[in-house]
C-alpha atoms as an extended CHARMM CRD file, in Angstrom:
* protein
*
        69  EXT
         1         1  UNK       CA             13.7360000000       -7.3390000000        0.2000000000  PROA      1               0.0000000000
         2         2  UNK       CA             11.1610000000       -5.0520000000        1.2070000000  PROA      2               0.0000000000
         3         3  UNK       CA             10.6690000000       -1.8920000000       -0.6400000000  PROA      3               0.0000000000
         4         4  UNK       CA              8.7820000000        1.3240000000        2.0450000000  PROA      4               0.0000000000
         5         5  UNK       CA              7.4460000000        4.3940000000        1.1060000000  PROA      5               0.0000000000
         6         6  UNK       CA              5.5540000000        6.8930000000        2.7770000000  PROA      6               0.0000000000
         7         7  UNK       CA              2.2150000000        7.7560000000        1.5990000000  PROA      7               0.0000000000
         8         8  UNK       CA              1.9310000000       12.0090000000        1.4040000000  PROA      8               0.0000000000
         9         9  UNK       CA             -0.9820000000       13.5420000000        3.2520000000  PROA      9               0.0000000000
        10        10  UNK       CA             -2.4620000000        9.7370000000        4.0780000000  PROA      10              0.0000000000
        11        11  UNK       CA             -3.7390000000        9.8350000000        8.0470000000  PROA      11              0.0000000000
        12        12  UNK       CA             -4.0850000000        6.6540000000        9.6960000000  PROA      12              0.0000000000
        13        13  UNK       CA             -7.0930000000        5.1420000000       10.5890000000  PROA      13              0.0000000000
        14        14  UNK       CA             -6.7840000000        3.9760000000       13.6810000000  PROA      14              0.0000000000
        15        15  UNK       CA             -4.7990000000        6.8820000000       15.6790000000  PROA      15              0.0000000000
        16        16  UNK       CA             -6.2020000000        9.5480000000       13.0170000000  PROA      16              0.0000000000
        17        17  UNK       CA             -2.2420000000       11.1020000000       12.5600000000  PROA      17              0.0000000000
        18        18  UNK       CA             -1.5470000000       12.8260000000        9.3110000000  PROA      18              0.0000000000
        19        19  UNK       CA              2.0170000000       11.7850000000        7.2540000000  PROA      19              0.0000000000
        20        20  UNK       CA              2.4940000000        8.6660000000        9.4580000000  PROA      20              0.0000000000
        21        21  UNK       CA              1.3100000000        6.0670000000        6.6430000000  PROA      21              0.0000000000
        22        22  UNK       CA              3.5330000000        3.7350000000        4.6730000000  PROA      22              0.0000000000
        23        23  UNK       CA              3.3620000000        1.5160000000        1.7570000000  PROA      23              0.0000000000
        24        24  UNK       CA              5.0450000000       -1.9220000000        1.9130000000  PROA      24              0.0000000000
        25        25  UNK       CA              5.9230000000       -4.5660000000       -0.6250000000  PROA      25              0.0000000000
        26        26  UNK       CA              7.7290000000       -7.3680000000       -0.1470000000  PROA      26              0.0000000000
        27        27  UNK       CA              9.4210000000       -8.3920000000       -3.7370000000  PROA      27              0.0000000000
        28        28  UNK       CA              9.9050000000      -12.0300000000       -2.9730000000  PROA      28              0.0000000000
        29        29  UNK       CA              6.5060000000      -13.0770000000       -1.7810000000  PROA      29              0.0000000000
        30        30  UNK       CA              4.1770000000       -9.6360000000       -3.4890000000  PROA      30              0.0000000000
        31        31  UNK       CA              2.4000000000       -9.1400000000       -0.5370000000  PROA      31              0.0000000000
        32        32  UNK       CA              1.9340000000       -5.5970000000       -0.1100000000  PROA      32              0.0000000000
        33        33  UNK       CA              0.3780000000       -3.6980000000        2.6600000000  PROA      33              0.0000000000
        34        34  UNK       CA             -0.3700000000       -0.0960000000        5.0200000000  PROA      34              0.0000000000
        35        35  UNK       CA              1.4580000000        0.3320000000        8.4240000000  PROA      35              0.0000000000
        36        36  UNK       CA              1.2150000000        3.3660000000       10.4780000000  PROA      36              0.0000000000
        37        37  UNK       CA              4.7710000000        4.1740000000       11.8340000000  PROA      37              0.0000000000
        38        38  UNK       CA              2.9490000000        6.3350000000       14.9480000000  PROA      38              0.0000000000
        39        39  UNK       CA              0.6710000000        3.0070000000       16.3970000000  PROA      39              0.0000000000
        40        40  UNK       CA              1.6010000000        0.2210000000       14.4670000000  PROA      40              0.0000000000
        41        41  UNK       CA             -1.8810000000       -0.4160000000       12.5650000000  PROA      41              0.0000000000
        42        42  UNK       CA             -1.4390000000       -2.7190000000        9.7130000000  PROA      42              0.0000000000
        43        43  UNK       CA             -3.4990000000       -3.6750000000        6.6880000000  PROA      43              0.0000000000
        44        44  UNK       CA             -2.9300000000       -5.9690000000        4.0840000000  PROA      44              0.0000000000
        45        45  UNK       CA             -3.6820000000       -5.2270000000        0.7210000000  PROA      45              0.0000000000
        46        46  UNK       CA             -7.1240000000       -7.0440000000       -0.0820000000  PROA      46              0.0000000000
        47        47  UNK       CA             -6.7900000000      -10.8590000000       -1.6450000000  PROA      47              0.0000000000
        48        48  UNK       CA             -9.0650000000       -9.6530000000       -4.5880000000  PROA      48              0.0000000000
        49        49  UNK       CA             -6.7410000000       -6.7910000000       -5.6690000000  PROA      49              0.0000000000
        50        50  UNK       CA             -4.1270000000       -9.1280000000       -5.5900000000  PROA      50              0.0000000000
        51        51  UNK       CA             -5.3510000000      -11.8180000000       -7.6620000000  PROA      51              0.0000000000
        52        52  UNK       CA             -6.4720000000       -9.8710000000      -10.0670000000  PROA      52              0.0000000000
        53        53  UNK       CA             -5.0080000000       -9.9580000000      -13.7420000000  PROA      53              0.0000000000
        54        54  UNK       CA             -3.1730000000       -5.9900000000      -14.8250000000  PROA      54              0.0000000000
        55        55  UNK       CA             -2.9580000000       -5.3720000000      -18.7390000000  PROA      55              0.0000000000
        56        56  UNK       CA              0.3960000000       -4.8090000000      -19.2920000000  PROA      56              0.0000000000
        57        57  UNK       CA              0.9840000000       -1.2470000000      -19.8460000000  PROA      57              0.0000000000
        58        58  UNK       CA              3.9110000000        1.2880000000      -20.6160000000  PROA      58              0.0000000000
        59        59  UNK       CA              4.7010000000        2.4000000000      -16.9050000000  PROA      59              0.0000000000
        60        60  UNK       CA              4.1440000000        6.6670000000      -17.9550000000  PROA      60              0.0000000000
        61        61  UNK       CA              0.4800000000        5.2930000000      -19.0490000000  PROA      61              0.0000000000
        62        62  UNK       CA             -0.3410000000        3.5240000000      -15.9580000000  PROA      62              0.0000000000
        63        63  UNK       CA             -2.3590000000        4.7780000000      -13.0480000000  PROA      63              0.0000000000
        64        64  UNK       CA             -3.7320000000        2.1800000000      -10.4790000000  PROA      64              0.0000000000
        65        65  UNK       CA             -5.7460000000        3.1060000000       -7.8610000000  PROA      65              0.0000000000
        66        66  UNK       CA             -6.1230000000        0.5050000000       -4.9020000000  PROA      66              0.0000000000
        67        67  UNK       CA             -8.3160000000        1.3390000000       -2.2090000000  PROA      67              0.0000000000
        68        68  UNK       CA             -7.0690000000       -0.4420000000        1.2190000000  PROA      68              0.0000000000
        69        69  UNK       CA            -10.6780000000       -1.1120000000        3.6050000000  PROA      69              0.0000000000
């Protein structure tokens, strides 16, 4: 299943629109990535973000911050 949300005040990169960005994660493989819904630009989210090892943390306590290139 794929969970998509869209990303408040983001603007795309590539056609520079405001509140056309969305977040997607796929639960059964992880991947996640960006995809502009105005001119189909996509990004995955970077292999080292990925593979890196979270502390496991009560979910009110956790902020993560991933920046996309």
């Amino acid at each position: 299943m794929i969970k998509k949300r869209f990303i408040a005040g983001a603007s795309c990169k590539k056609c520079q629109q405001q509140d056309v960005i969305r977040w997607c994660k796929d639960s059964e493989t992880e991947q996640e990535w960006v995809e502009c819904v105005s001119c189909g630009y996509h990004e995955d989210k970077p292999d080292e973000v990925m593979a890196a090892e979270h502390p496991q943390t009560e979910p009110a306590d956790m902020v993560q911050m991933v920046k996309f290139k």
